[in-house]
SETI-820441 format. One record per residue: residue number from 0; residue in one letter; chain; x negated, z negated, y of N, C-alpha, C in turn. Coordinates in steps of 0.2 Angstrom, whole numbers. Atoms other than C-alpha are relative to their C-alpha. Layout:
BEGIN
num,residu,chaine,nx,nz,ny,cax,caz,cay,cx,cz,cy
NUM,A,A,X,Z,Y,X,Z,Y,X,Z,Y
...
end
This chain:
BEGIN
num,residu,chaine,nx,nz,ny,cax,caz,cay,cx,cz,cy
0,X,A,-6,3,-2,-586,-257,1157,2,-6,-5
1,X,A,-5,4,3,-580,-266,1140,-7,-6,1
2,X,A,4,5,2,-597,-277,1141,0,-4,6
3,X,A,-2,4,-8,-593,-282,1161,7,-5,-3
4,X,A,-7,4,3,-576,-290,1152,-2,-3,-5
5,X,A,4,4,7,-585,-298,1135,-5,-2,4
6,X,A,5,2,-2,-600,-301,1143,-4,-1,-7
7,X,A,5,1,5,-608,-299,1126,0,8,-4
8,X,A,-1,-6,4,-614,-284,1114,4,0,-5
9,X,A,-2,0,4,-607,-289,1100,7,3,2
10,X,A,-6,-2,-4,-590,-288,1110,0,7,1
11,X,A,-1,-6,-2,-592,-272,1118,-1,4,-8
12,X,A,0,-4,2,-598,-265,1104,7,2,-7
13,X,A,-7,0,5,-582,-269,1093,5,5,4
14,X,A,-6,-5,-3,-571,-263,1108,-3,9,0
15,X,A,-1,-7,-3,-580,-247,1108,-1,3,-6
16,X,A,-1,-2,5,-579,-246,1089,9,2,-2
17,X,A,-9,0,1,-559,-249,1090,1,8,3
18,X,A,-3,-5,-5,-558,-236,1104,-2,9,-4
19,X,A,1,-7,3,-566,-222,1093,5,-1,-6
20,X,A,-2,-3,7,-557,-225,1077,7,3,2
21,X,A,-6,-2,-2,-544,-216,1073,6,-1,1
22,X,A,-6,2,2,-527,-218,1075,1,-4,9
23,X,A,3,7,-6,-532,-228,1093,2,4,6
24,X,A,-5,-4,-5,-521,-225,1106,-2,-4,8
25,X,A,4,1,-7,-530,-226,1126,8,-4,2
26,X,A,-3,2,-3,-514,-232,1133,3,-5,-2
27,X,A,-3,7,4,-512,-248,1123,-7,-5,4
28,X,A,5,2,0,-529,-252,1131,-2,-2,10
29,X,A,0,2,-7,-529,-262,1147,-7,-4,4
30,X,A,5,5,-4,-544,-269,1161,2,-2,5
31,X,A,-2,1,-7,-541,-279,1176,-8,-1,3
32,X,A,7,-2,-3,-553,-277,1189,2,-5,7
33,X,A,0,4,-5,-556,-289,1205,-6,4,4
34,X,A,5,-1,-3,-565,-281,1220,-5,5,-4
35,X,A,2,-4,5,-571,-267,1207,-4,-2,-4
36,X,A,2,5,8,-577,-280,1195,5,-1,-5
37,X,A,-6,0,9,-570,-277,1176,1,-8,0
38,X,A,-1,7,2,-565,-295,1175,4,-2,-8
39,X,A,-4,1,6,-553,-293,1159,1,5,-3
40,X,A,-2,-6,5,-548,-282,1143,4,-4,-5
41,X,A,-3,1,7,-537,-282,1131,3,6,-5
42,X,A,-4,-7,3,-530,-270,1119,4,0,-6
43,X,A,-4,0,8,-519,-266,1102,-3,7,-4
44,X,A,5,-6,5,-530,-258,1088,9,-1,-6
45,X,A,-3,-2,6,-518,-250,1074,-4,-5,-5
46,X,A,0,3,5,-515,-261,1059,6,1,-5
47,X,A,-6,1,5,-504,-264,1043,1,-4,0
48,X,A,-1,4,5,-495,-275,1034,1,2,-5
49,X,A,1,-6,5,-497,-270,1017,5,-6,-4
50,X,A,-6,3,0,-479,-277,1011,1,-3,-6
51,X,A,-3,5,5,-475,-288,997,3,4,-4
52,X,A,-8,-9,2,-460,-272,994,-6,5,-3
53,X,A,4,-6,0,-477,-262,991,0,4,4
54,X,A,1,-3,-5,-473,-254,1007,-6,-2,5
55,X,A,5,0,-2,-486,-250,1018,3,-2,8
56,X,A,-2,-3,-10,-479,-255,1039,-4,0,3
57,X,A,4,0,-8,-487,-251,1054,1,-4,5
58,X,A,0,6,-5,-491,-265,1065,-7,1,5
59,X,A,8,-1,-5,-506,-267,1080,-2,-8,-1
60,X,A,4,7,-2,-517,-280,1082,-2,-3,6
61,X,A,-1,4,-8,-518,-290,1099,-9,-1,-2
62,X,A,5,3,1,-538,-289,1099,-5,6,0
63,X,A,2,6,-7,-550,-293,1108,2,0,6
64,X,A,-1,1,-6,-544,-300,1122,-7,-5,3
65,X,A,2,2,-3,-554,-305,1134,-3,-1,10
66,X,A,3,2,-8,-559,-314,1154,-5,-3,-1
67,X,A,7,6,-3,-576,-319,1162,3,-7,2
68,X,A,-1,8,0,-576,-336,1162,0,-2,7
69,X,A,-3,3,-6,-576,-338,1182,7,5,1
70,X,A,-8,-2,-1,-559,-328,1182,5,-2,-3
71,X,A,-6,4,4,-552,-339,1170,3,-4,2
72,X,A,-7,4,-3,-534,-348,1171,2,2,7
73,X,A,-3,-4,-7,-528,-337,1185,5,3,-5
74,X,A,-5,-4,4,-516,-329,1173,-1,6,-1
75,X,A,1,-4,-4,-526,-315,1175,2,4,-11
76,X,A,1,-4,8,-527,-312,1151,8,-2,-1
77,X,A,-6,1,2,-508,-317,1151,3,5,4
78,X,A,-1,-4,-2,-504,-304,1163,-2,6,-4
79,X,A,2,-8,3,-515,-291,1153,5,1,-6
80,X,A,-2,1,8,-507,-297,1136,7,1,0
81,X,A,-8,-2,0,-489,-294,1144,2,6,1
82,X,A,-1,-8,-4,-493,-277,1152,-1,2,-8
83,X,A,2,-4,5,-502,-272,1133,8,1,-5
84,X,A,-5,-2,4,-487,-277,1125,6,3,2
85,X,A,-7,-3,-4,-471,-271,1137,-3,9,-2
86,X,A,-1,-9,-1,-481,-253,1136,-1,1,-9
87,X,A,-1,0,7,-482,-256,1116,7,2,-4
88,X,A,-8,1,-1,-465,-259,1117,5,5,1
89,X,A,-4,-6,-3,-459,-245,1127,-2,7,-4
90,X,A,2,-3,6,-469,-234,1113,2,0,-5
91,X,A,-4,2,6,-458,-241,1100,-4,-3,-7
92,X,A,2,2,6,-469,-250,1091,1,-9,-1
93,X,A,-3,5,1,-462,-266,1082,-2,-7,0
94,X,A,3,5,3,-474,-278,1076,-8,-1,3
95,X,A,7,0,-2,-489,-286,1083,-4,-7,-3
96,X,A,4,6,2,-503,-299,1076,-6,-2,3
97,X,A,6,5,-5,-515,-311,1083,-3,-6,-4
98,X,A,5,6,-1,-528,-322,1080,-1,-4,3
99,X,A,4,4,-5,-532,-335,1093,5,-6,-2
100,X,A,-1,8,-2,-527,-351,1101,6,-1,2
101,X,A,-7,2,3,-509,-357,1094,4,0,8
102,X,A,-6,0,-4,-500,-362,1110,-1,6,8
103,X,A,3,-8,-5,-509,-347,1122,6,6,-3
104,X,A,-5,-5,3,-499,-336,1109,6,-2,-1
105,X,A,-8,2,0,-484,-347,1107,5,2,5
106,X,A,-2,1,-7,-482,-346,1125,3,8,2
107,X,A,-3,-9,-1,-480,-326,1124,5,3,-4
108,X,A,-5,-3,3,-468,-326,1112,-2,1,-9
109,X,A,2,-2,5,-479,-324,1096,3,-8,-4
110,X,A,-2,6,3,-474,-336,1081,-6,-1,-7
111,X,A,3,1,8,-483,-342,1065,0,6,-5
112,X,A,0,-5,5,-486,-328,1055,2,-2,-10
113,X,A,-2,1,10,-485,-338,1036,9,-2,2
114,X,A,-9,2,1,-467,-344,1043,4,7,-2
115,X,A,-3,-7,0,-463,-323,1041,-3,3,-7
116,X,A,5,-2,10,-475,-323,1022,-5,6,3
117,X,A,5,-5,-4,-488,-315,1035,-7,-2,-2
118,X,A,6,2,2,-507,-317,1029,-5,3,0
119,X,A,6,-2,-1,-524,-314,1034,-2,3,-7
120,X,A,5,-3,8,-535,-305,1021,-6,-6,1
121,X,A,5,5,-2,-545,-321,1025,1,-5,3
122,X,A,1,6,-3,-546,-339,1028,-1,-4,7
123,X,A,2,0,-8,-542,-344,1045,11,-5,1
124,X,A,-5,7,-3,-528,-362,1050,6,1,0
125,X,A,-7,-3,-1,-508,-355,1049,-1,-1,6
126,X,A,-2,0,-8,-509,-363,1068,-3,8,4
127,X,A,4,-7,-6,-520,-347,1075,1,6,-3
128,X,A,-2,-8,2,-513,-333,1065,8,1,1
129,X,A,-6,0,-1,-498,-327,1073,2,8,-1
130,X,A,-3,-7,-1,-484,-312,1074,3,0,5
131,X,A,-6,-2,-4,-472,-305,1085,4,6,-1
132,X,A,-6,-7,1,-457,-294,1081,0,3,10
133,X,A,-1,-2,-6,-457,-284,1099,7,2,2
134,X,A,-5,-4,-2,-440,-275,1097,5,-5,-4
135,X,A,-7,4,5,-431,-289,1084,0,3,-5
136,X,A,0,-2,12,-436,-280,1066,-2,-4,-2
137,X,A,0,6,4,-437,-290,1054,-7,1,-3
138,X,A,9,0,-1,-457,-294,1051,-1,-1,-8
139,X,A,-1,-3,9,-461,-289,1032,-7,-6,-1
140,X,A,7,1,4,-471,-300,1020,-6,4,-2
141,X,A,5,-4,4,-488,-297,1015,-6,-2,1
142,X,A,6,2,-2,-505,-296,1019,-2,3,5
143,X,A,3,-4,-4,-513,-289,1035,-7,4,-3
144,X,A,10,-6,2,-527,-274,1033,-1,3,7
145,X,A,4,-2,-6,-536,-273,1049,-4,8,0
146,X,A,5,-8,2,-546,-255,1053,-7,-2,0
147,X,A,8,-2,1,-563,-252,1049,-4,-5,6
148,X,A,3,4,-4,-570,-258,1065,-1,-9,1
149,X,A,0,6,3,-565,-276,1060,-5,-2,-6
150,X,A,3,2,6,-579,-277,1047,2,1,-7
151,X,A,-1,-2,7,-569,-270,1033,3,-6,-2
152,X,A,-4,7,4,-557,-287,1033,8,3,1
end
């Protein structure tokens, strides 16, 4: 199923490293399907911010998202990416972070992560590294610490 959505190993095999670690919650984890073809994936893997305060918060990661490239711009990965987070949300969970393409995630609500003293454990544009406060908590400096299946970044 995650490799009909990636279309690649590499891909599936990360989502099917997320989905065993621990802490990894199935109902964060959405496919859309066309015709009983997986067309799309997305999910929120548990993450931190490991806080500035030396607090340690819990946040998810927005990642990987993913549509086959003929079902792309149909709305089909903003659709997934609103479903994953209204049910994040309804789970009470505050903070979300993202990687990708600046105004794809502007568009959902997500903002600049360094305008919040938010930052990668690694080198990567201020435009493509975002956050989103979900419920309006105030989004803590720090550094993100992605899980394991992220290659230990």
């Amino acid at each position: 199923m995650h490799k009909a959505a990636f279309g690649g190993d590499a891909e599936s095999r990360l989502v099917c490293a997320i989905r065993a670690a621990p802490g990894f919650d199935a109902d964060l984890s959405l496919v859309a399907a066309l015709d009983g073809e997986v067309v799309g994936h997305v999910l929120l893997s548990p993450c931190a911010i490991e806080g500035d305060d030396g607090v340690r918060h819990e946040a998810l990661a927005l990642a990987p998202v993913g549509v086959l490239p003929a079902h792309q711009r149909r709305g089909i990965g903003r659709a997934l990416c609103r479903a994953v987070l209204d049910a994040a949300r309804a789970k009470g969970h505050g903070i979300v972070i993202v990687l990708g393409h600046a105004n794809y995630y502007a568009a959902l609500g997500f903002e600049r992560a360094r305008t919040h003293g938010v930052h990668p454990p690694f080198y990567v544009p201020d435009e493509v590294f975002r956050v989103m406060s979900l419920d309006g908590r105030v989004i803590p400096a720090g550094s993100v610490r992605y899980p394991p299946p992220f290659a230990g970044v």
